[in-house]
C-alpha positions in Angstrom: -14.0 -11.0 -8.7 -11.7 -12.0 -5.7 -10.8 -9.3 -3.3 -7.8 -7.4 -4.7 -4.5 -6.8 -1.9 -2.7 -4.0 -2.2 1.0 -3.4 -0.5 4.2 -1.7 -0.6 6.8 -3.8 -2.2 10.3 -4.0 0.4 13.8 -4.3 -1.2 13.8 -7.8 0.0 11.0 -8.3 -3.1 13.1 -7.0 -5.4 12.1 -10.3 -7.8 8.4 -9.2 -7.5 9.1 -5.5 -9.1 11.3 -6.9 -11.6 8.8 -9.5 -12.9 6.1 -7.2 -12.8 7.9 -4.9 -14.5 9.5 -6.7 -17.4 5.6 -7.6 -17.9 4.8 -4.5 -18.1 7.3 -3.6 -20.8 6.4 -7.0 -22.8 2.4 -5.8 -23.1 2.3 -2.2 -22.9 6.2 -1.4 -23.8 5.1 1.6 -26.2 3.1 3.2 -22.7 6.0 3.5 -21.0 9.6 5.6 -20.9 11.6 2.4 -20.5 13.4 -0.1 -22.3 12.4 -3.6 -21.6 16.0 -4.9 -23.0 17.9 -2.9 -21.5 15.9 -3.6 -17.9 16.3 -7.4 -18.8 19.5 -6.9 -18.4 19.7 -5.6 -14.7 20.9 -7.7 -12.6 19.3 -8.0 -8.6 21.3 -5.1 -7.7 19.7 -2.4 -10.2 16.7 -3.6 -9.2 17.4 -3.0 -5.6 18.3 0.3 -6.3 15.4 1.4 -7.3 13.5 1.2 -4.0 16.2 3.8 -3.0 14.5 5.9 -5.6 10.8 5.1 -4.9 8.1 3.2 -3.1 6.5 0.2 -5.0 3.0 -0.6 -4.8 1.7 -3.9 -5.8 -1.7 -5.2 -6.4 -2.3 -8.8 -6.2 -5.3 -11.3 -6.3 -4.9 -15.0 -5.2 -1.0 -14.7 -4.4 -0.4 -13.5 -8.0 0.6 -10.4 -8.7 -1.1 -8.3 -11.5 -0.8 -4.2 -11.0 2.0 -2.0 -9.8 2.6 1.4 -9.7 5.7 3.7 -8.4 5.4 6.3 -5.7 8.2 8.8 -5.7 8.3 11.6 -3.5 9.6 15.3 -5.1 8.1 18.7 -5.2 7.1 19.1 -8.5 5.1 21.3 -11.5 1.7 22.4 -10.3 2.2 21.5 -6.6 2.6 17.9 -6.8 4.5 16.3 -3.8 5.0 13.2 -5.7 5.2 11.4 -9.0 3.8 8.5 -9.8 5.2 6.3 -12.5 5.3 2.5 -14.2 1.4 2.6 -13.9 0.1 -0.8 -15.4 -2.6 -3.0 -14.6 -2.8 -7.0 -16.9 -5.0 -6.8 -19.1 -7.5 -9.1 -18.2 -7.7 -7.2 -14.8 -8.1 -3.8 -16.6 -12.0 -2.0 -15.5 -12.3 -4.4 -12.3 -10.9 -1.7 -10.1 -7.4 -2.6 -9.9 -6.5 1.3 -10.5 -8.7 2.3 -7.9 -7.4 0.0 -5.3 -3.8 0.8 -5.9 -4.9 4.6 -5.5 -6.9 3.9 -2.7 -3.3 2.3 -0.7 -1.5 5.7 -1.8 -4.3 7.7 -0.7 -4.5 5.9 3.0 -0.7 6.6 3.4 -0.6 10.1 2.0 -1.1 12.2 5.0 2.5 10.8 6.6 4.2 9.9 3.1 3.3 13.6 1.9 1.9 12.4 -1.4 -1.4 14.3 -1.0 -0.9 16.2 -4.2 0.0 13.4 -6.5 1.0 14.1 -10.3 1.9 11.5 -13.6 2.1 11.9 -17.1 0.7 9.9 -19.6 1.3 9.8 -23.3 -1.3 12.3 -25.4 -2.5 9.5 -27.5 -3.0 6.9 -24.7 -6.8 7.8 -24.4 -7.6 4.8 -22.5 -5.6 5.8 -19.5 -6.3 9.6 -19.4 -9.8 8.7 -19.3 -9.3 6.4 -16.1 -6.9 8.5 -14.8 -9.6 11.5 -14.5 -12.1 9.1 -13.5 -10.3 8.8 -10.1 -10.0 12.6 -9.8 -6.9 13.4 -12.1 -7.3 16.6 -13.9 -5.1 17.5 -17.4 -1.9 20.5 -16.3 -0.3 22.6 -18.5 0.4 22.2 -22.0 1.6 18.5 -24.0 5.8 18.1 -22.8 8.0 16.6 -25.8 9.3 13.1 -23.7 13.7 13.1 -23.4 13.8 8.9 -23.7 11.3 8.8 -26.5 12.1 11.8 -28.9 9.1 12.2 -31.1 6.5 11.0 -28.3 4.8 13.7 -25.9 3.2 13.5 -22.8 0.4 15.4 -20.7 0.9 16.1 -17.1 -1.9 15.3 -14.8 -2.5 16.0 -11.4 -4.7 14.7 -8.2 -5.1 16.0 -4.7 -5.7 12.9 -2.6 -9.5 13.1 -1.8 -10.9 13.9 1.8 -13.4 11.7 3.9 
């Protein structure tokens, strides 16, 4: 496989997250909290909003893009210093390390971004990623949470300290 690059989205890219994004919700809608009609709808401001909210991180190979994930900083349940969110990896790209690169950009810049205890949830009956997920260190928290954008659906909480060298 060709060497997989990893970087932090700016505001300026705001066309990058949104692609990769609305992908996202186009393959692998029912893995995530959003709505991919009503994010097709946002227009170049909404979308530079977000990077007021939290850090993207893209993975790319050859100039085209085909992982992202969010970074958001908060203090949250079980220690975690940040959230990360809108996870997703094309599915040709899934198991050729993809995840582990874009964890591997978080982890070099968690000292100064304070995301050394990093947390996510993941849907219960999304087996697939728990099992990657805990593969790179993440470890199930707490009890199953009932989701407030998907009534019905309930997620686990997972959480990672960033490893040490």
């Amino acid at each position: 496989m060709q060497r997989i690059n990893v970087e932090e989205l700016t505001e300026n890219e705001w066309a990058r997250l949104r692609d990769i994004r609305l992908a996202a919700l186009e393959n692998d809608g029912h893995a995530f909290g959003g709505n991919l009609e009503a994010e097709r709808a946002y227009d170049e401001n909404a979308w530079r909003e977000k990077f007021k909210i939290f850090s993207g991180v893209i993975a790319s190979v050859d100039g085209v893009d085909i992982g992202f994930m969010s970074v958001e900083n908060l203090k949250g349940d079980f220690g975690a210093t940040c959230w990360i969110g809108s996870c997703w990896i094309q599915p040709e790209f899934r198991g050729t390390g993809v995840l582990q690169s874009l964890f591997q950009f978080v982890d070099s810049q968690a000292a100064e971004r304070d995301w050394l205890t990093q947390g996510l949830g993941v849907w219960v009956d999304n087996e697939v990623a728990i099992r990657a997920y805990e593969k790179i260190g993440f470890q199930k928290m707490g009890e199953k949470q009932e989701s407030t954008r998907k009534l019905g659906m309930y997620y686990q909480r997972m959480i990672r300290k960033t490893p040490t060298n």
